[in-house]
MARZALO-953525 format. One record per atom (N, C-alpha, C): x, y, z. Coordinates in steps of 0.2 Angstrom, whole numbers, plus 5000, padded with zeros to 4 digits. Each point is the difference from the previous one (the first is absolute). Layout:
N
XYZ ...
END
This chain:
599
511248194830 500450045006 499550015005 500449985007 499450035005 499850065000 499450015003 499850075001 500250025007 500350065000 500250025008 499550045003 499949965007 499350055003 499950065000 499550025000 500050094999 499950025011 500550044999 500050015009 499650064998 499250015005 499850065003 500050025007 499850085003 500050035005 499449975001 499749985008 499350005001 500150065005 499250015000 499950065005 500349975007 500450025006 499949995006 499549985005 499550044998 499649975004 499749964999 500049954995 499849924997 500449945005 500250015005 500649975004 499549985005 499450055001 499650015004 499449984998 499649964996 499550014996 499350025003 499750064996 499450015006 499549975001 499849925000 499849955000 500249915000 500149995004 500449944999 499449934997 499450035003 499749944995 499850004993 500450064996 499850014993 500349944996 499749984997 500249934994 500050034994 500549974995 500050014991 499450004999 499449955003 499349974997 499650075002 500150035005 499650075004 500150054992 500649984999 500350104995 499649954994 500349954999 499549984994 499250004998 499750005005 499150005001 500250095000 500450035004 499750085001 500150044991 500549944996 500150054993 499449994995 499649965004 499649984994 499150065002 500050035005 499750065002 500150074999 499650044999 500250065000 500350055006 500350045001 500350034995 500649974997 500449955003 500449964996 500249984994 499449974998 500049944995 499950074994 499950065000 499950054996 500850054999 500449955005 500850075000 500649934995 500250084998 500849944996 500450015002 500049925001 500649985005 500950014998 499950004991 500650044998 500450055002 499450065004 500250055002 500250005005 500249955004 500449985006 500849984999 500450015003 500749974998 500049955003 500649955000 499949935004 500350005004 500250075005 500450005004 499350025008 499449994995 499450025004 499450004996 499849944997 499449984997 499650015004 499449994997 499250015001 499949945005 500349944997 499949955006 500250005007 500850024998 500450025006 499750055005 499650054995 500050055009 499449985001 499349944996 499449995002 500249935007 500549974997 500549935006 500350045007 500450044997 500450045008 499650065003 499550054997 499950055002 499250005001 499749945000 499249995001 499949945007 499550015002 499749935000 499250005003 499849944999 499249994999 499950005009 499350045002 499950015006 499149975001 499949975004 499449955001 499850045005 499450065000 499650005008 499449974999 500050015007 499149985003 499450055001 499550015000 499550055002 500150045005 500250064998 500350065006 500750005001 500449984994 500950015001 500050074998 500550025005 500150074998 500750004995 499950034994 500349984995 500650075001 500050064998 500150065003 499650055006 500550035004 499750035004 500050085000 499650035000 499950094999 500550035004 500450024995 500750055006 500749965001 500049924996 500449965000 500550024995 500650014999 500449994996 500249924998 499850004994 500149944997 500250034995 500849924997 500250004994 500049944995 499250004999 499849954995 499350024999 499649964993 499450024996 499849944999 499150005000 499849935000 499549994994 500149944997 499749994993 499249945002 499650035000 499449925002 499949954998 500249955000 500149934996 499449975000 499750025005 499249945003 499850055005 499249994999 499750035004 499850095002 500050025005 499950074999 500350035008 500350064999 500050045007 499550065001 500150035006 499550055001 500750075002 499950054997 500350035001 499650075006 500250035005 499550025003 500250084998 499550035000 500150064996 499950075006 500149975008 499850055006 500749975004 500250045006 500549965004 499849965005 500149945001 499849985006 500350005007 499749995005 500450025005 500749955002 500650045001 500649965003 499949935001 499550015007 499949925004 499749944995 499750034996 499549964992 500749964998 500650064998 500349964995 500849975004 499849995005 500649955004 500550055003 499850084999 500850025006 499750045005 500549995005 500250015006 499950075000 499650055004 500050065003 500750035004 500350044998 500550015006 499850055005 500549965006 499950005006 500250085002 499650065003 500250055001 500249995006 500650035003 500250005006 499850075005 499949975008 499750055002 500650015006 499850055005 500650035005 500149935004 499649975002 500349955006 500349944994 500049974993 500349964997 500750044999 500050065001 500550034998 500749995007 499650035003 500549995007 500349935004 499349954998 500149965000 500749954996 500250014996 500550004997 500750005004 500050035003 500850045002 499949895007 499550005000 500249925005 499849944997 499950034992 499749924998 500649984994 500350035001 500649964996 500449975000 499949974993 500349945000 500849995001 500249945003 500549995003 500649994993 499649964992 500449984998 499650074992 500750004996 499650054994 499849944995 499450044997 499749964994 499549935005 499850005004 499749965004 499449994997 499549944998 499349984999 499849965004 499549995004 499649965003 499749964996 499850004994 499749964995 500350014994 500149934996 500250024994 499649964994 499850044996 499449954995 500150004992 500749945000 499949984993 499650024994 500150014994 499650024995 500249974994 500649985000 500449984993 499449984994 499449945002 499749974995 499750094996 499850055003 499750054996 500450034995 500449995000 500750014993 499849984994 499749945001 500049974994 499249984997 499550015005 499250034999 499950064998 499549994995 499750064998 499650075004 499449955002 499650045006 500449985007 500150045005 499949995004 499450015007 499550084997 499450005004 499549994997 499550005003 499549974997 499350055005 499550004997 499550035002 499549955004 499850045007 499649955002 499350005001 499650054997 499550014997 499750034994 500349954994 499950024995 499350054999 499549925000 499250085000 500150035002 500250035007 499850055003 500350074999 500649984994 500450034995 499950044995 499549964997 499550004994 499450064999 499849995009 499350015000 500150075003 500650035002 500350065003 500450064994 500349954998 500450044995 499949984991 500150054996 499949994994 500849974997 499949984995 500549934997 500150004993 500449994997 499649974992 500549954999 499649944996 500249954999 500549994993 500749975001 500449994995 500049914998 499949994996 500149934997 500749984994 500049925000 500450004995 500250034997 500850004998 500050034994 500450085001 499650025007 500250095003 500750025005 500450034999 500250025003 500350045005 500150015006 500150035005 500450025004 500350085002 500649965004 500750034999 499950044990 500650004999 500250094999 499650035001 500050065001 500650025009 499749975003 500650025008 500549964997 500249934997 500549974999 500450034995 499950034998 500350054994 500350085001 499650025005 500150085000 500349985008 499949955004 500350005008 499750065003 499350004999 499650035005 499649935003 499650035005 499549965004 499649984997 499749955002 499249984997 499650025001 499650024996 499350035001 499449995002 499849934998 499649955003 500349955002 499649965007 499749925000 499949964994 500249955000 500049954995 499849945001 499549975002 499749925003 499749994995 500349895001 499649974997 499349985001 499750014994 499249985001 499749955000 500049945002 500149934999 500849974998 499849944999 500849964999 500350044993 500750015001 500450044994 500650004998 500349994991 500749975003 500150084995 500750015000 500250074999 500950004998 500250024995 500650014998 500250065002 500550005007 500250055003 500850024997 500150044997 500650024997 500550065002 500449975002 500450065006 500350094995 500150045000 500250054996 500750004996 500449975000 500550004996 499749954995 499649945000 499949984993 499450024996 499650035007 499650064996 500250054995 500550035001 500450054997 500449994995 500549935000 500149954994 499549994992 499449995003 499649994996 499750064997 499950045002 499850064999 500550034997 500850005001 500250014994 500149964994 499749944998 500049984995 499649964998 499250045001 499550004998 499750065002 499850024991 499850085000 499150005002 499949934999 499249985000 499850005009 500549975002 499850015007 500050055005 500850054998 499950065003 499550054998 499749984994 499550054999 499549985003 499849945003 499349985003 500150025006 500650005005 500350045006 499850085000 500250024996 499850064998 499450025000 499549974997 499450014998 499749985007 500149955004 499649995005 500350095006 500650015002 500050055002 499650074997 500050014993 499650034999 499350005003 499849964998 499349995002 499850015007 500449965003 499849995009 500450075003 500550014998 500450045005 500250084998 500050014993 500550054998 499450085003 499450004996 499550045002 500050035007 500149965004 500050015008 500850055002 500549954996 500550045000 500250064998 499650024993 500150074999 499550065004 499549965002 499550055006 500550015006 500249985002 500549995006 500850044998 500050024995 500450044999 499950105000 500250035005 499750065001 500150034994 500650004995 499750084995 499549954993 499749935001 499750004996 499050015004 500049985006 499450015003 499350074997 500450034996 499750024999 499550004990 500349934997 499949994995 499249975000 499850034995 499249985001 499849924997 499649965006 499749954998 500349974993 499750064995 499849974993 500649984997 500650045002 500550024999 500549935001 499949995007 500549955003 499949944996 499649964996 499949954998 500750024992 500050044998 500549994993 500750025004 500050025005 500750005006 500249924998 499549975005 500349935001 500049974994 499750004995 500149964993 500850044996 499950045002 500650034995 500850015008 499949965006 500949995003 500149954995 500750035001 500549934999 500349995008 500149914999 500549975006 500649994999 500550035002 500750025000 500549965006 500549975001 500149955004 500950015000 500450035001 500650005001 500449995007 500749964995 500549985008 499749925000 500550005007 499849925002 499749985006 499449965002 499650005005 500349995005 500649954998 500249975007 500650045000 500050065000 500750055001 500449965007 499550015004 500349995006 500649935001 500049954996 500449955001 500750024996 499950044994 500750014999 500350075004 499450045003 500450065005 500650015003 500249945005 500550025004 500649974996 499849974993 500649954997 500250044994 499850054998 500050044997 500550075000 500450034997 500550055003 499650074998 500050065003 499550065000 500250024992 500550024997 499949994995 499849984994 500149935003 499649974993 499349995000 499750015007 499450025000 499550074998 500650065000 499950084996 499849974994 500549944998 500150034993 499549944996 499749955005 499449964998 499450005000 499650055003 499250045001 499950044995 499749974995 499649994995 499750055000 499850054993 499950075001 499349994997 499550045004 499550004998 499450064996 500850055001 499850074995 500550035001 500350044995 500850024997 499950095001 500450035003 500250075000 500050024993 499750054997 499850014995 499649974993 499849955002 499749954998 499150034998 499649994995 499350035000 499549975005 499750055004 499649955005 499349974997 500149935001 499349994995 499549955005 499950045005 499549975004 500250045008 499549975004 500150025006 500249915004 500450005005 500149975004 499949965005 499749975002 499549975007 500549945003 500550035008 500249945001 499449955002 500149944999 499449955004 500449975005 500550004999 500449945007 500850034999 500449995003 500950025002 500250065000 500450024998 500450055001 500350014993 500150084997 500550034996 500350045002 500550034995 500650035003 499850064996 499950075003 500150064995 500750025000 500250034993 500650025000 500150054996 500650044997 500150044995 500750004999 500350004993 500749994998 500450075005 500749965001 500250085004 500749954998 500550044996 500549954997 500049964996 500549955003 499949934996 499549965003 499750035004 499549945004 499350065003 499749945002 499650035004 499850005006 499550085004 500050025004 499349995003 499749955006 499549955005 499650105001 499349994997 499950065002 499249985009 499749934995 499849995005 499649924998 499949945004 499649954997 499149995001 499749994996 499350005000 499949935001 499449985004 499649955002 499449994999 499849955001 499349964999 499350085002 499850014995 499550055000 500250074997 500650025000 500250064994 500249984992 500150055001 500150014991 500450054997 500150004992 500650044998 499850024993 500150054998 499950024995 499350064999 499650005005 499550064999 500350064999 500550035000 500150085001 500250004993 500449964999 500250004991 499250004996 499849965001 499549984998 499650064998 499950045007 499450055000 500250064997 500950004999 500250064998 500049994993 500149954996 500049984993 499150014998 499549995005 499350014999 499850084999 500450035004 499950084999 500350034996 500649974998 500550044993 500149944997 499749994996 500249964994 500450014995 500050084999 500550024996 500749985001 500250015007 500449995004 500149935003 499949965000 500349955003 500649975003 500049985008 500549985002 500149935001 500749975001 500149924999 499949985009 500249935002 499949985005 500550055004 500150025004 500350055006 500749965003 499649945004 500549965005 499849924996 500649965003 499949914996 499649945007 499949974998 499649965006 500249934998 500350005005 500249905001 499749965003 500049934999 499749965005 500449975005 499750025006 500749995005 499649925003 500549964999 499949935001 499449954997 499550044999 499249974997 499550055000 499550014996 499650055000 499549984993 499450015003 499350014996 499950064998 500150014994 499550074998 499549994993 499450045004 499550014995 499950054994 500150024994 500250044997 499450034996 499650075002 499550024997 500250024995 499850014993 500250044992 500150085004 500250034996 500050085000 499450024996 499549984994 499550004998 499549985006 499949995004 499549995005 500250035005 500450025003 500350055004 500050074999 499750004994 500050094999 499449994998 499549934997 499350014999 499650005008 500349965004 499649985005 500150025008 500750024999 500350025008 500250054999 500250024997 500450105002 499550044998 499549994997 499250045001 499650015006 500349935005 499750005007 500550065006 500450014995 500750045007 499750064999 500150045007 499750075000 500550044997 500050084998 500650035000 500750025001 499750005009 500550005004 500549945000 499849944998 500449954999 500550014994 499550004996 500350014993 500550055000 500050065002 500450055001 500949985003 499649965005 500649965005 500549964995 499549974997 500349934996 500650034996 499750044997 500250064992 500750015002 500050055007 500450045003 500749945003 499649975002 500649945001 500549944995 499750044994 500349954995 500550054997 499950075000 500450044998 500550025004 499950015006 500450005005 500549954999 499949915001 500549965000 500250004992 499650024995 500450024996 500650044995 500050045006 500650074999 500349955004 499849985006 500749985004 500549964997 499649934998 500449964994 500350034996 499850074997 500450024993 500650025005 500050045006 500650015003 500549965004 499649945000 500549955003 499950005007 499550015003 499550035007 499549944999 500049985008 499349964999 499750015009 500150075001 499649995010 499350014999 499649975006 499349995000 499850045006 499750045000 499450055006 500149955004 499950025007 499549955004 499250014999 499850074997 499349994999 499949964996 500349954995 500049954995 499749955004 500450005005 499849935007 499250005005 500050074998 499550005004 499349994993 500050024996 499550004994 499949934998 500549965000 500249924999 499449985005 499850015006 499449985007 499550034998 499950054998 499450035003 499550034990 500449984996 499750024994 500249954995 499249954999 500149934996 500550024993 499650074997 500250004994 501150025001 500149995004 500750025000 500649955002 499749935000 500349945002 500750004997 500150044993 500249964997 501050075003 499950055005 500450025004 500449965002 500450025002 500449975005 500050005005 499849945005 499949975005 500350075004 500449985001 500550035006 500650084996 500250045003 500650024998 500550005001 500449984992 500649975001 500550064999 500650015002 500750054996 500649974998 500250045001 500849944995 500350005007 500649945001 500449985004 500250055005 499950015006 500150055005 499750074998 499549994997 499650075000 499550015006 500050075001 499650035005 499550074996 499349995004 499850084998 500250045004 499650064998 500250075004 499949985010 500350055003 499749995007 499549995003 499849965004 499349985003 499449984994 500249994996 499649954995 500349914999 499749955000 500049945001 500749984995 500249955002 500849994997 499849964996 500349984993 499849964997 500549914999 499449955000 500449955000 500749984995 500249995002 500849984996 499849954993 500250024994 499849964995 500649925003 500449995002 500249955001 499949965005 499450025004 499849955006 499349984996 499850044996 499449974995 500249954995 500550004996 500349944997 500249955005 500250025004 500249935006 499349965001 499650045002 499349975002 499849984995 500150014994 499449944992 500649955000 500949995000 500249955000 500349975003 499950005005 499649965006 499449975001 499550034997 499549994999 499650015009 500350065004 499849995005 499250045000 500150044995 499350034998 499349965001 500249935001 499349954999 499650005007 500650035006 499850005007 499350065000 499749965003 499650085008 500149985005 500449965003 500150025008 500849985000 500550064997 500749974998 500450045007 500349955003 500250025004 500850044999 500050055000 500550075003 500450015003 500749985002 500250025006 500850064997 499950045004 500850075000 500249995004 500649994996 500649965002 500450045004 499950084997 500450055005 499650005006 499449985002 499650005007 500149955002 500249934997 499949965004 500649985003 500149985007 500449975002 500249945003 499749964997 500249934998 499549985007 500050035004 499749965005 499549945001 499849984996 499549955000 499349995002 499750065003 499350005003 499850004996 499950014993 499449964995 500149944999 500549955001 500049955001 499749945004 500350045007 499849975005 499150025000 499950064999 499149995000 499749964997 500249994991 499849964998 500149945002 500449965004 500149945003 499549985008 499950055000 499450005006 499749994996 499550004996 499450004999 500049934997 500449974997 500149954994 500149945003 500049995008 500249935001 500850005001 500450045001 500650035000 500349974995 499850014994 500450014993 499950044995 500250065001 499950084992 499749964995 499650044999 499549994993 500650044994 500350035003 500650044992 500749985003 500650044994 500749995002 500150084999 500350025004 500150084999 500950014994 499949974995 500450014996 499450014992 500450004997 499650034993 500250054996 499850014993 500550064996 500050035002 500450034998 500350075004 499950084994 500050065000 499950044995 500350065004 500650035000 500250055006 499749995007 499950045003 500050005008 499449955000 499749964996 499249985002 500249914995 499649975005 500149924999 499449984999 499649954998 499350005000 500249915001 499749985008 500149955002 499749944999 500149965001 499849954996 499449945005 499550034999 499350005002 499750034995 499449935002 499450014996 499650094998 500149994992 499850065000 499149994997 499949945002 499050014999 499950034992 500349974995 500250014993 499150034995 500150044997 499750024995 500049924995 500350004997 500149954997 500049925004 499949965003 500049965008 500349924993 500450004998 500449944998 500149945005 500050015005 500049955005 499649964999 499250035001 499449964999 500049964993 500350014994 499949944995 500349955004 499749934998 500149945000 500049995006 499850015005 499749985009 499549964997 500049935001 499849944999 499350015006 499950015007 499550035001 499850065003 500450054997 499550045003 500450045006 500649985002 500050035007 500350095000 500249984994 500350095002 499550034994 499850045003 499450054998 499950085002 499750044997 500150065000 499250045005 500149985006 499350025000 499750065001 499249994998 499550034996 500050075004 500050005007 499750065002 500750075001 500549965002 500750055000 500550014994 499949964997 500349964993 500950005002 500249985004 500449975003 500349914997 500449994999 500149944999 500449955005 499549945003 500049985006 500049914997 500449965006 500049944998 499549965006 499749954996 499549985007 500649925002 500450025005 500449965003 499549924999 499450005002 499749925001 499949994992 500050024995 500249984996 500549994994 500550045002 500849984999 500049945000 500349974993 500449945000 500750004998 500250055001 500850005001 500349974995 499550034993 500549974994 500550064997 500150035003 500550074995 499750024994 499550004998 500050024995 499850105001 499750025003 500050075002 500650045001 500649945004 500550055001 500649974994 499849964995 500350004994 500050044997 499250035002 499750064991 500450045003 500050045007 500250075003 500550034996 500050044995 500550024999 500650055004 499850025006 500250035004 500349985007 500049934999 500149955005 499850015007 499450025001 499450045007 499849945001 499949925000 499749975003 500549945001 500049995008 500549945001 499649945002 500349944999 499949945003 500149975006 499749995004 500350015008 499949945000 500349945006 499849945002 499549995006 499549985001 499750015006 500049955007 500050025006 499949955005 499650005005 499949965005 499650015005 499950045005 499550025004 500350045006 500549975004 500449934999 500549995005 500750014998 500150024991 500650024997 499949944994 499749965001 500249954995 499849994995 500549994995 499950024991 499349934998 499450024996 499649974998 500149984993 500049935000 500149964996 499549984994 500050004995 499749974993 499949945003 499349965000 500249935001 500049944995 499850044993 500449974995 500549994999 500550054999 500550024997 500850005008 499650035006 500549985003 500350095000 499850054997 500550065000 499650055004 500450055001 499650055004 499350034997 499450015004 499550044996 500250064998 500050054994 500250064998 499350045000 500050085001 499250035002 500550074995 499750014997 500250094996 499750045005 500650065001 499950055007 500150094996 499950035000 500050074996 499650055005 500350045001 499750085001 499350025000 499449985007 499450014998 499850065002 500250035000 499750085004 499950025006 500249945003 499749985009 499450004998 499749964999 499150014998 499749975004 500249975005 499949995008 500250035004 500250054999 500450055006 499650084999 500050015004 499750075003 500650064997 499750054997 500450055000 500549994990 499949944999 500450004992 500649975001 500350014994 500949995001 500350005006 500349935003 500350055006 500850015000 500149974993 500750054998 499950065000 499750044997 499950065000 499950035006 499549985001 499950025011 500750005004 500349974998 500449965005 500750064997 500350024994 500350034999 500050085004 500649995004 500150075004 500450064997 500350004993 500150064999 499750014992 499349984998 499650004995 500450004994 500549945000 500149974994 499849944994 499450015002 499849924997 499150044998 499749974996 499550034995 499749944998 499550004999 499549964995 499850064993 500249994994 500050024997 499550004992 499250005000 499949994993 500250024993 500549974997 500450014996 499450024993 499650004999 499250044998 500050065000 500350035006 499950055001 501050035001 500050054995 500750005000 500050085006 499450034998 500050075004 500249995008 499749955004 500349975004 500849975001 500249974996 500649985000 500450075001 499950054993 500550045002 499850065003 499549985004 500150055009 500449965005 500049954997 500249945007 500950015000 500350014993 500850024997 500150045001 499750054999 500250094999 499850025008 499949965006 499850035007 500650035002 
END
């Protein structure tokens, strides 16, 4: 009898593969080295073998002496394996101009004036346009133009065969940390983050060795850089970093199934990462995304506040279980992963040996008192938070574990002439939506505004006469949050920019597109979950559409919301709005928000 073929899923993105010159013969040489030739290929299904994601999610990269492999402050979503030869990793920053970008242009009064006569006739207009397609498919694009002088200035250390690099930002979707150049001739297995993340779930061998290298190079830095452990002594801090654990929930690329997804079935898919009543058996260290606090209130539950990259949860239980032992209480509130999130997880045996002996009394006292407090509430089916909660969250490390902001229940108010409190339902609106990811989310009141279009029209002054935003976007009661760039916390746009052009820069950390290098491949306003960046066609100063002259089709340039960061004075939406309805808002800061709602 025949055999009937076996039908599987491939991943989608194999449609695409991250290398087109990867051969059967390439994956076949790469299984017979380490770390490969050491993993079992069993452990892969055949809907996504070890070959498959080494064939569609790798490919072999060749530089020359001075290729700039990664750049410091670059978001990149790929890790590099050394196949041949060695890099220099540079261990100081080097100057902008050193590593190929562009200083931007600050504008002055007469550039600015000037303006009102130098516009252009036609919108979206170029004087020059300068192809890039080939960088898509190269590995390096910059290259260093004095190596020695590189060498002989700044300190380095040398990575050879065999080493890995690279996968720490492609993993957590933070920036790079260093410069990456080759040092001499070098060929390199660049492997983009999803088959990174593939393997890593189906080799325990290799996730461990990811782990182990973050331990070593990164984690130490990490827990110093965290205010309530700053005070852990030296000797101390070494059995910290040996004794985290790496914690990893949700899914990375939330943002592709966000807008496809229905709000509830996304309440009811963020993966818990500590249960209301539950024993707390460590403390908490977001490292990258967002979770959801919450507390049963019903059949369901009630968004008390979400935490982010550099807070934590669970010290107050912690510290009050460390002073009454007799007594102990279980976890308070539950913590989800909203969309993706890193957490690092200290023991509770090293958090009462090493850290809550560094906390002063007054702290301690705080902690204690606020675990009892949210504990009576919970017993009563109450959960309001002080605003002095919000304020001890800023200004006292050992208190993180507070509530950012405070919340009431649906249409609560306090007493008179004390600060109103944010609505718990425009708090849940903000985690699912995910609008929370903004710092400059623009705000407009619907009951101030009157449609009149002067933020529009400003912003079209400035742009070459075509808005950088659309004044539509969710809506939440009287308040819409428009649909311009909100210069994201989490900046998803930037994975997979083939070069480079949309980037978050260093000095204002704003997220900015360098137009001359745009290649108009969509891929930034594919990721946008929030649909803030459009495709525009471009032409000449004389109106006429520019042409591919391969393809024959209009050239496309990604256009978004830059802050007017050539313009005098900031936002000139904002400026421009006559009856102070419109807001830059960082969603970071929610004390902010709810002065900006309650005015």
């Amino acid at each position: 009898m025949d055999e009937q073929p076996v039908v599987v899923e491939r991943p989608q993105r194999w449609e695409a593969p991250f290398g087109d010159q990867m051969t059967r013969m390439d994956v076949d040489a790469l299984l017979t080295i380490p770390p490969f030739r050491d993993m079992d290929e069993s452990r892969f299904p055949a809907s996504c073998s070890l070959r498959d994601v080494l064939l569609n999610d790798a490919r072999i990269v060749e530089c020359n002496n001075g290729d700039i492999l990664i750049r410091e402050g670059d978001y990149g979503n790929s890790a590099f394996l050394i196949l041949d030869g060695a890099v220099r990793v540079v261990l100081e920053s080097l100057p902008p101009a050193t590593l190929g970008r562009q200083s931007a242009r600050r504008p002055g009064w007469v550039r600015a004036i000037a303006q009102i006569w130098n516009r252009s006739a036609a919108p979206e207009s170029r004087h020059q346009v300068r192809q890039q397609r080939g960088a898509a498919a190269s590995g390096a694009g910059v290259f260093l133009q004095d190596v020695p002088g590189v060498l002989d200035a700044h300190k380095t250390l040398r990575l050879q065969r065999g080493e890995m690099f690279g996968e720490l930002a492609a993993l957590s979707r933070t920036p790079r940390t260093a410069t990456v150049f080759s040092d001499g001739r070098c060929v390199a297995l660049e492997i983009r983050w999803q088959g990174l993340r593939d393997i890593m779930r189906r080799a325990p061998e290799f996730k461990h060795h990811v782990d182990k290298l973050y331990r070593a190079n990164s984690l130490a830095t990490h827990l110093r850089e965290t205010p309530m452990l700053s005070r852990v002594s030296a000797e101390a801090l070494p059995q910290l970093v040996a004794a985290a654990e790496f914690e990893t929930y949700g899914s990375f690329d939330w943002y592709v199934e966000h807008s496809r997804t229905p709000t509830p079935a996304r309440l009811a898919s963020e993966p818990l990462i500590a249960a209301e009543g539950h024993y707390p058996n460590g403390l908490l260290l977001i490292r990258s995304g967002f979770a959801r606090l919450s507390v049963r209130q019903g059949s369901g539950h009630r968004t008390l506040a979400y935490l982010g990259k550099g807070q934590h949860f669970g010290l107050a239980e912690l510290t009050q279980n460390w002073q009454n032992p007799a007594g102990p209480v279980a976890i308070l509130q539950s913590l989800r992963a909203v969309g993706y999130v890193d957490v690092i997880r200290i023991p509770t045996a090293h958090v009462e040996s090493f850290v809550l002996p560094t906390l002063e009394s007054a702290e301690i006292e705080q902690l204690v008192a606020e675990t009892r407090r949210s504990r009576h509430f919970a017993l009563a089916g109450e959960h309001p938070v002080s605003s002095n909660s919000a304020h001890a969250a800023t200004t006292a490390p050992s208190a993180a574990t507070t509530l950012p902001v405070s919340f009431g229940a649906l249409g609560s108010s306090k007493s008179a002439g004390s600060e109103r409190e944010l609505e718990t339902s425009l708090l849940e609106f903000l985690v699912e939506t995910r609008i929370m990811n903004g710092t400059q989310t623009l705000v407009v009141d619907l009951d101030r505004c009157t449609r009149c279009d002067d933020c529009v029209r400003a912003c079209e002054a400035g742009h070459d006469g075509n808005p950088r935003f659309i004044r539509t976007g969710p809506r939440h009661g009287s308040f819409m949050f428009a649909n311009a760039c909100m210069h994201c916390v989490d900046p998803v746009c930037m994975i997979g920019c083939p070069t480079g052009a949309i980037a978050r820069d260093s000095v204002t950390g704003n997220v900015l597109i360098n137009d001359a290098t745009c290649i108009g491949c969509q891929t930034c306003a594919n990721s946008c979950p929030y649909d803030n960046i459009q495709m525009v066609e471009i032409r000449d100063p004389k109106g006429s559409l520019l042409l591919d002259e391969q393809t024959q089709q209009p050239i496309l340039k990604a256009t978004k919301c830059d802050l007017c960061v050539d313009q005098l004075g900031g936002p000139a939406c904002q400026r421009a709005c006559p009856h102070d309805a419109l807001v830059r808002i960082d969603m970071q800061n929610l004390d902010s928000l709810q002065a900006w709602v309650s005015r």
